[in-house]
N, C-alpha and C positions, 0 to 999 in steps of 0.2 A: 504494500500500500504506500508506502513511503518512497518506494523507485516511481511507481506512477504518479504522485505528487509532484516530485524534484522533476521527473519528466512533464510536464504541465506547467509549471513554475518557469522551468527553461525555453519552453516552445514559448511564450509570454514574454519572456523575459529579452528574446532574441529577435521576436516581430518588434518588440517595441525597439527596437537598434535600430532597425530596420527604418521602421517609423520614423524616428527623431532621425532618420540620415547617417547616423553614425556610421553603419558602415562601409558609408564615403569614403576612401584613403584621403581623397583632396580637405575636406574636412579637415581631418586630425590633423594634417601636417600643415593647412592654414593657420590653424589655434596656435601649433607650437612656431610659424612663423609672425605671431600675432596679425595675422593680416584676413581672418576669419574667426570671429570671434562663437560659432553655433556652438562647435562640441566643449569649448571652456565654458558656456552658459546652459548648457542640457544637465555638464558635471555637475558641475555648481548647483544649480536649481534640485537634483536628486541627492547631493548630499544632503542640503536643507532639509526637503523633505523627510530622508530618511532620516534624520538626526532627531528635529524636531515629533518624526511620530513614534520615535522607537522610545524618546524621554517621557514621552505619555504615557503610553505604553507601559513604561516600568513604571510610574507613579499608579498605574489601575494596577500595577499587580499583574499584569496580563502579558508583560515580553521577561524572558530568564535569557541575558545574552551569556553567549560562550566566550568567552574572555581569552585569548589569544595573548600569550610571551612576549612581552616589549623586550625584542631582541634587536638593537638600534643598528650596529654593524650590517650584519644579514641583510638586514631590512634596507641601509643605505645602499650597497653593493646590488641585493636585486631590483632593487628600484631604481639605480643608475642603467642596469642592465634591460630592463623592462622599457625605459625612456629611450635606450639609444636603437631599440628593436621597433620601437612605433614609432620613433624617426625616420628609420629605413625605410618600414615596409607601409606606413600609416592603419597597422592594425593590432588590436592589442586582445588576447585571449577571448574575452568574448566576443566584438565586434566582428575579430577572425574567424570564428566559428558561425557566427550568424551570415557572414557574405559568401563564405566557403557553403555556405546550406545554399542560397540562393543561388549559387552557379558561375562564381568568378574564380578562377583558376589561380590569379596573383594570391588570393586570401589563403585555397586550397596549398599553395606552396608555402605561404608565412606559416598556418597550422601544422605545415607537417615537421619545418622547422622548430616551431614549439615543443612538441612533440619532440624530436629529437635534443632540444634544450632539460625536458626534464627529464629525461634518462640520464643526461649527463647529470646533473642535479642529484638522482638517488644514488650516482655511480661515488659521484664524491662527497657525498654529502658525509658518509661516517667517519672518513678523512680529513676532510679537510673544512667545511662548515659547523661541523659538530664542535672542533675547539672554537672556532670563531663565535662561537652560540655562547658561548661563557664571557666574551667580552660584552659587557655595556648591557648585561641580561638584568632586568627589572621584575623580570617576574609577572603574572599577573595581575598587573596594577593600572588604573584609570587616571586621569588625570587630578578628577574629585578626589583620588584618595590619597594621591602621594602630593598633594598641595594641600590636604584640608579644607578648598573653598568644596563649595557646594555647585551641584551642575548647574543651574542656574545660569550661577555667577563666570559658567566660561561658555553656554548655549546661547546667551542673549549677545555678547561682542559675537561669535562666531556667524551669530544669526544677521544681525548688523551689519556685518563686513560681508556675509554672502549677499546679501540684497542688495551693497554697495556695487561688488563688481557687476552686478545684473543691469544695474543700473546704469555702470560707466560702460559699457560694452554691449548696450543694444543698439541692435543693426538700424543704419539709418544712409540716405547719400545728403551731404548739403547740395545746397541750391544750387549753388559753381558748379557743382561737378554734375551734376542734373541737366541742368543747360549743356555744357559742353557735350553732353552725352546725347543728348538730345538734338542738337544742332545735326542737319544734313549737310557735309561739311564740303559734296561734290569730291572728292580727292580721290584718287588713286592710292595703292598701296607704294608704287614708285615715285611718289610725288611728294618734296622735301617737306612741305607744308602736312604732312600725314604725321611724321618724325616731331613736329614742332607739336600737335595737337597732342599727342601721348604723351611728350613730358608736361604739357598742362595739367595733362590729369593725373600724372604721376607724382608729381609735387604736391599735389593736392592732397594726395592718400596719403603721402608722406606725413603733412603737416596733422591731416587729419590720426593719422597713428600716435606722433608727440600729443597731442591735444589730450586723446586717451589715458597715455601713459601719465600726463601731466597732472590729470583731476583725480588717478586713483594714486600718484604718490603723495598730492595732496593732501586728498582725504586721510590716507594712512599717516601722513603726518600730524595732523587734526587730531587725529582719535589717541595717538602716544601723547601727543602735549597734553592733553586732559586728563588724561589717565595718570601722567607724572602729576598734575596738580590736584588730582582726587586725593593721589594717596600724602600728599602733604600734610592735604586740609586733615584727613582722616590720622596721622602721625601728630600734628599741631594741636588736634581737639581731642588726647590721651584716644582713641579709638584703635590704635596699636598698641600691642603686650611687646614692647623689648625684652627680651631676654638677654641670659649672659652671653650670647654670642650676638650680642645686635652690633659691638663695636670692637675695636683692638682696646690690647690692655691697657693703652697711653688715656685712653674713657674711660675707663671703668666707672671711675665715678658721675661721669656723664648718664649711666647705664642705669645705675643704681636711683639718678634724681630722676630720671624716666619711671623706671618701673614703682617709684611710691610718693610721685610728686607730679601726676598730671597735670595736665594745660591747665589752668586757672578756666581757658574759653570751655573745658570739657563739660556738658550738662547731664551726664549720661549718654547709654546708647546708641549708634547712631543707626547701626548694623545690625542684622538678627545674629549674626556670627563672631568667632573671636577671630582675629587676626593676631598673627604674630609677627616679628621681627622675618624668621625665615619663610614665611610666604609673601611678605611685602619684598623681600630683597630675590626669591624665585621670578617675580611680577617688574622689576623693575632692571635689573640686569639686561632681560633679552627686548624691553618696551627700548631701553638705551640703546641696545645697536638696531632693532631696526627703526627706530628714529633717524639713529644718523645716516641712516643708510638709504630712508625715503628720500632725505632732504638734499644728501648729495644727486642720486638719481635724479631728482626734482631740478636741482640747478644743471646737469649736466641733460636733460632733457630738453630745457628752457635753453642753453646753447646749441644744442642741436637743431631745434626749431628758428632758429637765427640765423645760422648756419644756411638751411634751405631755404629759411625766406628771404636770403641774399643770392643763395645762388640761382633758385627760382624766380626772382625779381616779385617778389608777394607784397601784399600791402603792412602796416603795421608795424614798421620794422624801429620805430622810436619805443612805442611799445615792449614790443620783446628785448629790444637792448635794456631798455626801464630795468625791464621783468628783468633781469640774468644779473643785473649789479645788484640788483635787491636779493635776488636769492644768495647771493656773495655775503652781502650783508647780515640777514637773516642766519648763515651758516657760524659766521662770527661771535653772532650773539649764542648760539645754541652751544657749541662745544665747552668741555668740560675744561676752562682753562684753571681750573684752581688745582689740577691735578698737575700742574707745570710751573706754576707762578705761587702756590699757594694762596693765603687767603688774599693776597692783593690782586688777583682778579679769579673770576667766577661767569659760569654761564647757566643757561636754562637749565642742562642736565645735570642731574645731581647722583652721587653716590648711594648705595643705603646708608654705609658707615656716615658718611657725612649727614646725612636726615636724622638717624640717628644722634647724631653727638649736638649739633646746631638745633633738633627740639628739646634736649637733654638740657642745653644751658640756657636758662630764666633770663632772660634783657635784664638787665640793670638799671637800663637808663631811657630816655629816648627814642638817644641815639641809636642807640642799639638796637632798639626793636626795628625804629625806622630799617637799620640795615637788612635787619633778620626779613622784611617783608619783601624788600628790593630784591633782595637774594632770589627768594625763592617765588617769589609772583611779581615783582615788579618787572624783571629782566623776563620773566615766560610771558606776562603780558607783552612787552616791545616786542617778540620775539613771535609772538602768535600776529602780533599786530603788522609786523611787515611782510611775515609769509602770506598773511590775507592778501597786502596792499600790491605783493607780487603774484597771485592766482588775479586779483582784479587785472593788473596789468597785462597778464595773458589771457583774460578775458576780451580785452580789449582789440590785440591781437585778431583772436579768431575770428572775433564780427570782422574787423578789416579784412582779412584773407578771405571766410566764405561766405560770409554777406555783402561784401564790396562797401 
């Protein structure tokens, strides 16, 4: 009964590839040349789903998942191995099987390849991946449990951010490129004026692909800068348990006015949960590098887009030069300079140690608080306030290029 289900499940599961296109090849290898965006928005939109109804699900009592070894190794290596095999062939285990059903011979040759990939697989696996299984091995563990937050509290950003790329990546042509497409241009294919109309359009996509990448390094940059000044406010109003590892031993005593001398601003709970030091410092570590990491992208996007609306002769180009010093600027403000300069200069990003030790000691004075506030929301406000002032500016841009 249970082979006839999983047979029914699959015959389902492989129309519906079908359906949504998937087993396109020009598709997948679109997606992975970002220049079609369907199969990264089908992904996406069924992780959501699934995510979202299998958490329901366990709240009624009604789904019992089988939890699978966070064996990180393994998992990086086939997963590099998996990525450079649906580059080749643009088909990936199931897609390959649902095209090979329908009668495409390229898919029947990727599958059979597969197929010869996991023999090799069981050939070496007690050799040679079984010790690699022992590095970076977690165990059966969820992210709920080896962080302590609650599923919630990593479903709703997850949920947030799939909805965002849905949103930055639905299909659409601007006007420019509509018209040009549209135009009956009379030409030949041997006629220089044919050569001239396709890098039209070609700079166009161009611009239009930065433009993409431009709003979802934004946004991702948006969602770390608030997230670094949630857990401020939430460390500042005692709503963090520092413990003895929150700082080096040079604090301690910083450690100790933390954990029995809260924020004065503290009123009680703000959270239905506890937070500690090592989930705030899990939460902020990897928010810091892909911060930095959106922001650089973001500025070296916004050059590239300058780049081609110079060489493409585009309009908006005071604009986007705007944009690209700002993001310069903006990058300035944001880096961690007190890790080099110590405290005589400081940026947006902040350490754990340091949030720790900097809510630990009480202002004295002022002055001092003044500083404490500058620190840590004066310089993220400026800092939020020019990355805006540069997404405006390349706002600006894009109406020039595809609205004229």
């Amino acid at each position: 009964m249970v082979s006839i289900i999983s047979l029914i499940m699959g015959v389902i599961f492989g129309a519906a590839l079908v359906l949504a296109g998937l087993t396109d090849p020009d598709k997948i290898i679109g997606s992975l040349r970002l220049k079609d965006f369907h199969a990264l928005r089908t992904v996406v939109l069924a992780v959501l789903v699934a995510m979202v109804g299998t958490w329901l699900l366990g709240l009624a009592g009604a789904a019992n998942l089988d939890i699978k070894p966070a064996v990180i190794l393994p998992l990086l290596i086939g997963g590099a191995l998996v990525g450079l095999g649906l580059g080749l062939t643009g088909f990936c285990p199931g897609t390959g099987l649902a095209s090979a059903a329908s009668g495409r011979i390229d898919a029947l040759i990727a599958v059979i390849g597969m197929f010869l990939g996991a023999h090799v697989y069981v050939l070496i696996d007690p050799t040679v991946l079984g010790p690699l299984g022992k590095v970076l091995n977690y165990g059966t563990v969820t992210l709920p449990q080896a962080t302590g937050i609650p599923h919630f509290a990593w479903i709703i950003p997850a949920l947030v951010a799939g909805l965002l790329v849905l949103i930055l990546t639905r299909p659409g042509k601007t006007r420019q490129t509509e018209q040009l497409n549209n135009i009956d241009w009379g030409l030949t294919q041997d006629d220089p004026r044919t050569k001239s109309t396709v890098f039209a359009t070609d700079r166009l996509e161009a611009a239009g692909i930065f433009r993409a990448w431009k709003n979802f390094l934004f946004v991702t940059a948006i969602l770390c800068l608030v997230l670094l000044q949630v857990i401020f406010w939430l460390a500042h109003t005692g709503q963090i348990e520092f413990g003895p590892d929150a700082v080096s031993d040079s604090v301690a005593a910083a450690e100790s006015s933390v954990a029995h001398h809260p924020s004065p601003i503290a009123a009680g709970r703000l959270i239905p949960f506890d937070l500690t030091f090592k989930h705030v410092a899990s939460v902020i570590r990897p928010v810091n590098g892909i911060l930095v990491l959106a922001c650089v992208l973001y500025g070296l996007t916004i050059l590239f887009a300058l780049i081609v609306s110079i060489a493409g002769e585009l309009g908006g180009l005071g604009q986007i030069s705007r944009a690209f010093y700002l993001s310069v600027v903006m990058l300035i403000l944001l880096l961690p300079w007190q890790t080099i300069f110590g405290p005589g200069g400081f940026g947006a990003i902040y350490t754990p140690s340091e949030l720790a030790r900097e809510c630990a000691n009480e202002a004295s004075g002022t002055m001092e608080a003044w500083l404490f506030y500058v620190r840590f929301s004066g310089v993220w406000a400026l800092t939020v306030l020019v990355l805006v002032l540069t997404q405006w500016r390349t706002s600006r841009w894009t109406k020039a290029v595809f609205h004229g």
